[in-house]
N, C-alpha and C positions, 0 to 999 in steps of 0.2 A: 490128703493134705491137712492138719495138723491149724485150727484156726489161729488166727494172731495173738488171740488174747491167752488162748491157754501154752503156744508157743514161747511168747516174752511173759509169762509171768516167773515172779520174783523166785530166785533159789536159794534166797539169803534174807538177812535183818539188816542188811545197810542195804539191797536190794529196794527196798521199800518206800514209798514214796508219799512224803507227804506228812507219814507216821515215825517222824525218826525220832517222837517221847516213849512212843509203845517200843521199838525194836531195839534201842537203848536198855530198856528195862529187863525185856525177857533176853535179851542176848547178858547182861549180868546176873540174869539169875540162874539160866544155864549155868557161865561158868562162874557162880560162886556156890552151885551148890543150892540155892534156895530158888529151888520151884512151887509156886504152890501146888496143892493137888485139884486146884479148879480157879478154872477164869472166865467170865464174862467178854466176850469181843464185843461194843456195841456200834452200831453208826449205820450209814447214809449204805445202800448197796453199790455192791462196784467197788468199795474203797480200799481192800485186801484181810479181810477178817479172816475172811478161811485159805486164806496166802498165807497168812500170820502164822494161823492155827497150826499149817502143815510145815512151816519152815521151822516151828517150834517144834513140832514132833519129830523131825529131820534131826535138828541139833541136838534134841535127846539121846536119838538111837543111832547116831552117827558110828560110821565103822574107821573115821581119822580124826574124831574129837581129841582135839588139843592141836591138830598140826596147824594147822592155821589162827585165823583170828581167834580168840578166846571167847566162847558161845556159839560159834559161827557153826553151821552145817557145811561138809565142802561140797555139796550141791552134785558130787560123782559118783561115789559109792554106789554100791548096790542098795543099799538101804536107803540111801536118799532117791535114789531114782526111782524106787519103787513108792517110795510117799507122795514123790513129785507128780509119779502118770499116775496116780490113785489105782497103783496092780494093787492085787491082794496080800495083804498086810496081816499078820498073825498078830502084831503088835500093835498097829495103825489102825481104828477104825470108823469110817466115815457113818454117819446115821444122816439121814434125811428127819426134823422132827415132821416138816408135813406129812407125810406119810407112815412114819411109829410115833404117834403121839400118845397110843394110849398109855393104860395101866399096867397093860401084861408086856410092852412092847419094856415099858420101863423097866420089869419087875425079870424081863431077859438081859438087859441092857446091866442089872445089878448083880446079874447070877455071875454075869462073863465077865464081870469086874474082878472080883474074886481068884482066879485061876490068877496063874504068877506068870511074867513074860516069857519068850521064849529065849530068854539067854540071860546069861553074868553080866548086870551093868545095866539092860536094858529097860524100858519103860511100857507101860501099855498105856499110850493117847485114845482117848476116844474123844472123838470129832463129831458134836451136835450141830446140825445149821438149821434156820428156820427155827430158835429153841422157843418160842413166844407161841407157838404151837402147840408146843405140850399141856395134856392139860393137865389143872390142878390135881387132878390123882394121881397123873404121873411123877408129877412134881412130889409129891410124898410120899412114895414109892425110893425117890432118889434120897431122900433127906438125909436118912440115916447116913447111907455109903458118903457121903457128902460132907457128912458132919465126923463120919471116921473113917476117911478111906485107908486101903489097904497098901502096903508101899508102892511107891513106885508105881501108883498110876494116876493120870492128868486127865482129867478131866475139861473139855474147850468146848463154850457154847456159846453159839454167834448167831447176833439177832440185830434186826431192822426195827426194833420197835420194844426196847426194853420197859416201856412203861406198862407191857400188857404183862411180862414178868414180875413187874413190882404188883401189881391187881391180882394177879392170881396165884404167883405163891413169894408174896414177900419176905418171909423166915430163910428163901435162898440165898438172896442176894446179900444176907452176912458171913455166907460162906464161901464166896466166890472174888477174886478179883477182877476188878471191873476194868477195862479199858475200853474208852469213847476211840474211835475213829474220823479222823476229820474227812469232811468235804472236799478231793481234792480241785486248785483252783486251777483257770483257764492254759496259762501259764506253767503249770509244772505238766498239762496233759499236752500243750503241744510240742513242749522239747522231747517227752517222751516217745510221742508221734513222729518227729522228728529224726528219731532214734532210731525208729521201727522202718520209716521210710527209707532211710542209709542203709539199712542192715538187710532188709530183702531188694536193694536196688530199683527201687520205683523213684518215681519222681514224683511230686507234687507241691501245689503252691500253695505260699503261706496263710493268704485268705482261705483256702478250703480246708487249713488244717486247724484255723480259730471257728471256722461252722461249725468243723468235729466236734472240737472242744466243746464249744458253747449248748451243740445239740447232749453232751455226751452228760451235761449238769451235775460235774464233778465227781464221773465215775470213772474212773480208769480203763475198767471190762469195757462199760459202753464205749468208750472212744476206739478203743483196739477193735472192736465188734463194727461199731460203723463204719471205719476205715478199710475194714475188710470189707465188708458189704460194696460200699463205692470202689472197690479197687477190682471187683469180681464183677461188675456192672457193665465195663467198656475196654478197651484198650488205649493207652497211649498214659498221659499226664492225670496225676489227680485234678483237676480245677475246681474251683468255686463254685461253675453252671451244674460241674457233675453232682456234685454233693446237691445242693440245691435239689436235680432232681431226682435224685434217690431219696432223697428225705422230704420232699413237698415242700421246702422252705419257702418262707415271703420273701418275694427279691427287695433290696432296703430301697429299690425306687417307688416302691409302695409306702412305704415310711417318710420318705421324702415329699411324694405327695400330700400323704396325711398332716403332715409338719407345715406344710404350704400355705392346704385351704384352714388349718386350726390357725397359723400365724395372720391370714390375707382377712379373716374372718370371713368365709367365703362357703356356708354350709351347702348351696348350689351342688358342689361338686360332692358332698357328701355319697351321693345316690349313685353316679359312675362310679366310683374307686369301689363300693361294695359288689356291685355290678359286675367289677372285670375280677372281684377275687372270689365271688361264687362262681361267675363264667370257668373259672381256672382251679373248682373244686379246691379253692384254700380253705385249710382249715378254720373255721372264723375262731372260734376260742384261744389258736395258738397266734391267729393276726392280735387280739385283743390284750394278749401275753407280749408279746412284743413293743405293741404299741407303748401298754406302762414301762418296758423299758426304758423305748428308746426315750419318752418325755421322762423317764428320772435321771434318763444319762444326762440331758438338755439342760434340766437342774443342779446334778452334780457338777460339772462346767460352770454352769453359772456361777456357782457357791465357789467356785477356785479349784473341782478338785479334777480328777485326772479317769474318764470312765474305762475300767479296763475289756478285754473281749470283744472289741469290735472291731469292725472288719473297718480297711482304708477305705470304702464309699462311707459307712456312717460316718466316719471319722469327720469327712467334708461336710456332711449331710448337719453336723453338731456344730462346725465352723461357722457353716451359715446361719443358721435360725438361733445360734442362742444368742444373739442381739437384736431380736427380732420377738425374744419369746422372754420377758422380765420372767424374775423366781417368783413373787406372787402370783403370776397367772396362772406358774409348774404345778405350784403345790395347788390350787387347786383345780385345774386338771385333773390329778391325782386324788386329788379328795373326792369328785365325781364320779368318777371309776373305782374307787374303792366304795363307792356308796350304791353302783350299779353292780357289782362282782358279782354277788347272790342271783340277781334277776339272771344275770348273762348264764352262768351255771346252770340254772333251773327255767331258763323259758323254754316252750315249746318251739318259741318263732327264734332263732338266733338273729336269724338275718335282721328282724327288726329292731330286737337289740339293740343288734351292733350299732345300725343306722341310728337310733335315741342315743347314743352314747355320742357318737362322732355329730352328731348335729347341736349336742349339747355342748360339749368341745368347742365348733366355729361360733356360735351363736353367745358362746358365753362374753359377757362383757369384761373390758379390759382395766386394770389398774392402772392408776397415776399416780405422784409423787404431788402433793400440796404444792410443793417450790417449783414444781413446772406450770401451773395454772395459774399461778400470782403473777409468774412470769411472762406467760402469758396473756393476762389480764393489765399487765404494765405498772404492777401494786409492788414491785421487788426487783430491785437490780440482780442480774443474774451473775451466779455465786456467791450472795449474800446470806445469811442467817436468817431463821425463822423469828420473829420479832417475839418481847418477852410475852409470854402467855399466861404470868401469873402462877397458880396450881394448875395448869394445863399437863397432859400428859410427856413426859419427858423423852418421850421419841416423837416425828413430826408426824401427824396424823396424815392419812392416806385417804383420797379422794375414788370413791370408784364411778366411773361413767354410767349411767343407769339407760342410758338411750343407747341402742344397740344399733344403732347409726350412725351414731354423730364422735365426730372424730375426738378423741380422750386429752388435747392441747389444741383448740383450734388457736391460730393466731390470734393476734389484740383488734384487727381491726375488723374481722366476722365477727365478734360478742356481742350482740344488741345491749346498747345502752338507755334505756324507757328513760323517759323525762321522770320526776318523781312526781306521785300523784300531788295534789293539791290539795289540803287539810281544810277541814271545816265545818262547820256543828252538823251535827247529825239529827235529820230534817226528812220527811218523808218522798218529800217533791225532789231535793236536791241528789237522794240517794235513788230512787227510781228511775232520775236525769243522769248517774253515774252507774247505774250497774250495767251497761252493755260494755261500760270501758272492763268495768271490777271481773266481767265473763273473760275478755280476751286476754286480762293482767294473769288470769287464775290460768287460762288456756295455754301463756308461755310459759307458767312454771309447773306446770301439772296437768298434761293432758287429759288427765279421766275425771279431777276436777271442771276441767273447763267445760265438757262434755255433759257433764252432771248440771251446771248453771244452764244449760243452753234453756231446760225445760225449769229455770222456775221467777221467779216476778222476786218484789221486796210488796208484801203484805201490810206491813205495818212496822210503825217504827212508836215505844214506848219507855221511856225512862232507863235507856240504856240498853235496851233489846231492842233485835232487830228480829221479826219476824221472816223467816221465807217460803212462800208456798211451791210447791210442787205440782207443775203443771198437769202429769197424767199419776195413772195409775197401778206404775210399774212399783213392783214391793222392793225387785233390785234397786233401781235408782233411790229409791227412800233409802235401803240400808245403806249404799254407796255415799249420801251425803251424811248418815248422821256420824261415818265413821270419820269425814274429812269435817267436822263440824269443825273441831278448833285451827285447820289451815284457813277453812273459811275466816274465822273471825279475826284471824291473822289480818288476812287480806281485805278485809272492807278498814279495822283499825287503821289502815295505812291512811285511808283517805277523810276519818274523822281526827277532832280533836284531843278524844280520849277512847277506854277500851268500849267494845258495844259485847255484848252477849247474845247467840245464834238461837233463834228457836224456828223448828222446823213444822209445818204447818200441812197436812195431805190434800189431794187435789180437791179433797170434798169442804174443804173449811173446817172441819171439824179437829179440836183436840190437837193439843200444843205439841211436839214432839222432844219438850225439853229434857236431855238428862238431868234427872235429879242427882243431885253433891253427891261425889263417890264417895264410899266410905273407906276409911284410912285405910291402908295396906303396908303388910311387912314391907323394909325396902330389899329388892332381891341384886343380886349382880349384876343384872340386866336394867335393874332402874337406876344404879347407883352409875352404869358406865353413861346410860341418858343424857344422867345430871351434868355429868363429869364436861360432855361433848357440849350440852345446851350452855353450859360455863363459859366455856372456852371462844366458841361462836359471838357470846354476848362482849366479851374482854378484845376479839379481836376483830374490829370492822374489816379489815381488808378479807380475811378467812369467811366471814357474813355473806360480804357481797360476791365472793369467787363460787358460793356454795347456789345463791340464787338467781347469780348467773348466767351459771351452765347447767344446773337444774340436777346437782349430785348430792350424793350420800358419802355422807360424813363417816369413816370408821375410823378406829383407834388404830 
């Protein structure tokens, strides 16, 4: 039995799929006479290079040229049917370059060029595949014949990978014409499939003929290949189950899951769902493949557009969560997994991997919109404008949640509202009578700050500095406060009259820990966007008080 793919392949240049700029071209050059004497077929495997190749050397040596289409091979003849089953061919011939790559393989390949066809009118094709194989000797070996070939013969050389032919003998590729082959897409392979299905009387459903496709990544061969495969598998219907398991596919209720605990923020579930797809010997690298799909299909929806290739459960699977899954949180999802892709490639441990990826995923914190926390907050009627901001940035800046808890809009009446401290000269009695408050003010808006006060006193209070000792002897907690030095000083200014200055003191008394005056620094894009945001903040109290509020980071 005669497999599917070399059964339905093309016996013609409108036959061809996908490529109808290529089979346009050499079908008029057939019939006008102007063939070159060598062409480059380049592109993706699967896509019909060397279909091309032979339906070209068909309509050269055609024994009814002219009765039909003009260029066209009529695909019956004795002469076509023998190019088509690749019999042996006096005129027609196939080379392998994996295996004649070399110099002498060439230097036979130039002797046989030579000899004249065997008939009036006819051509001698010879047929290179894998040409990216030859190596550079052979390549100069050919040059010559290349640069003046002999009549009336055609030279086809077809390759996966034309850039290793530009590297190693670039002088060819001004003598050749070149034709790129496209990628064929999901849709042109399953009407094809469709075709083949009608045509040998099977039956199967359209979900299992978009797995084909989608498995087959835009190669024609492959899909006709797989289909056969699943159809030699079992008896009765193609379905979806079957493909699935002929090919080890993730069922999309894996996806679905994954979509769930990444929307619920719920990394718990991280560790079953890896659990039952090693249980079920899935492959993790192609679960990992999948998963950036399905969250760019989730994105693409989002954006308005339309994802194609998926099967009717994605399809639901996209209806639900992408209202459930904003475009900022997509892309960067996305950004994270493109920043993990190398480790997942190259770890020795996938499985844990996977698990740091999809844990990173639920655990990553969520995006908000500025006008939903005002709102929120009870600072902005909802559907109103963002209020003027001066030279503030001209899209609305975006709040992102930094607490990996705490809900990203809680309503108006959960937002703790602290009395404002109470203002007043700054005194050593009165500020060592107020720092248990200044510990718990620092504690609600910065946990690792408050944490950091627990262990230290107020030392001394002089001309505008406020000394603070540090209770033990940890080198951590020293460098943890002198990095939050100026939140500190934020934070005690609140409850004096004017600004004070932080100096940090060790548990032993000794030696100030003040930074001395930074020295000037270029300003970079990173300090200039600082500026830009600390502006903005300043010009708009409601934006101020929404930011120290819920205890977020300001982005542009």
């Amino acid at each position: 039995m005669i497999a599917l793919a070399r059964k339905y392949r093309p016996k013609k240049f409108a036959d061809l799929i996908v490529q109808e700029h290529i089979a346009a071209a050499l079908r008029g050059a057939v019939a006008g006479g102007r063939v070159a004497h060598g062409y480059l077929f380049a592109g993706p495997r699967g896509v019909g290079k060397t279909t091309a190749a032979r339906i070209l050397a068909m309509a050269l040596n055609c024994e009814r040229r002219g009765s039909g289409t003009a260029g066209e091979p009529c695909g019956e003849c004795d002469s076509c049917t023998r190019v088509w089953t690749g019999a042996v061919n006096l005129d027609v011939v196939e080379l392998d370059a994996a295996s004649n790559r070399g110099v002498d393989d060439a230097r036979d390949l130039r002797e046989r060029a030579m000899y004249a066809a065997s008939g009036e009118g006819r051509h001698k094709v010879y047929i290179v595949d894998e040409a990216h194989m030859l190596t550079r000797e052979a390549w100069n070996a050919l040059l010559k014949i290349l640069e003046e070939p002999p009549p009336r013969v055609v030279f086809v050389f077809a390759t996966t990978e034309p850039q290793k032919i530009a590297q190693t003998a670039a002088p060819i590729l001004s003598r050749l014409q070149r034709f790129d082959f496209r990628r064929i897409g999901p849709h042109a392979i399953v009407d094809r499939l469709r075709h083949v299905v009608s045509a040998e009387g099977l039956s199967a459903d359209d979900e299992a003929l978009h797995l084909i496709a989608k498995s087959a990544d835009g190669g024609m061969r492959d899909g006709l290949s797989i289909l056969d495969q699943v159809v030699s598998f079992g008896e009765g219907p193609v379905t979806a189950a079957r493909v699935r398991e002929v090919l080890g596919l993730i069922s999309d209720d894996v996806y679905g899951e994954l979509l769930r605990l990444v929307s619920e923020r719920d990394p718990k579930a991280v560790f079953p769902l890896v659990e039952r797809l090693v249980d079920a010997g899935a492959d993790l690298g192609e679960f990992v493949a999948g998963a950036g799909e399905i969250v760019r299909a989730v994105l693409l929806a989002n954006l308005g557009g339309k994802p194609e290739g998926l099967t009717e459960p994605m399809q639901e699977l996209l209806g639900k969560y992408r209202s459930l899954l904003p475009a900022p949180d997509l892309v960067r999802l996305l950004a994270v997994l493109t920043e993990l892709e190398p480790q997942l490639r190259s770890s020795g441990n996938a499985r844990l991997a996977v698990e740091l990826l999809l844990l990173r995923w639920a655990m990553m914190s969520r995006t908000v919109e500025i006008g939903q926390v005002l709102e929120a907050l009870g600072m902005r009627q909802p559907g109103s404008g963002m209020r003027d901001a001066g030279s503030g940035p001209a899209t609305p800046p975006v709040l992102r949640d930094t607490s990996s808890g705490a809900p990203a809009t809680p309503p108006a009446s959960r937002i703790p509202h602290p009395d404002p401290p109470e203002k007043g000269p700054l005194t050593l009695d009165r500020l060592r009578a107020l720092w248990p408050r200044i510990v718990d003010d620092a504690r609600t808006k910065s946990p690792m700050l408050g944490a950091l006060l627990q262990v230290t006193e107020v030392a001394a209070v002089d001309a505008g500095a406020v000394t603070i000792r540090l209770l033990d002897t940890n080198a951590v907690h020293a460098e943890g406060l002198e990095r939050q030095r100026e939140a500190l000083s934020q934070l005690v200014t609140r409850y004096l009259t004017g600004p004070v200055r932080i100096k940090l003191e060790g548990a032993e008394g000794g030696g100030s820990r003040e930074r001395s005056a930074p020295r000037p620094t270029r300003l970079t894009e990173e300090g200039a966007r600082a500026e830009r945001l600390k502006t903005l903040r300043a010009q708009d109290p409601s934006l101020n008080a929404a930011v120290d509020a819920l205890d977020l980071e300001l982005l542009e």
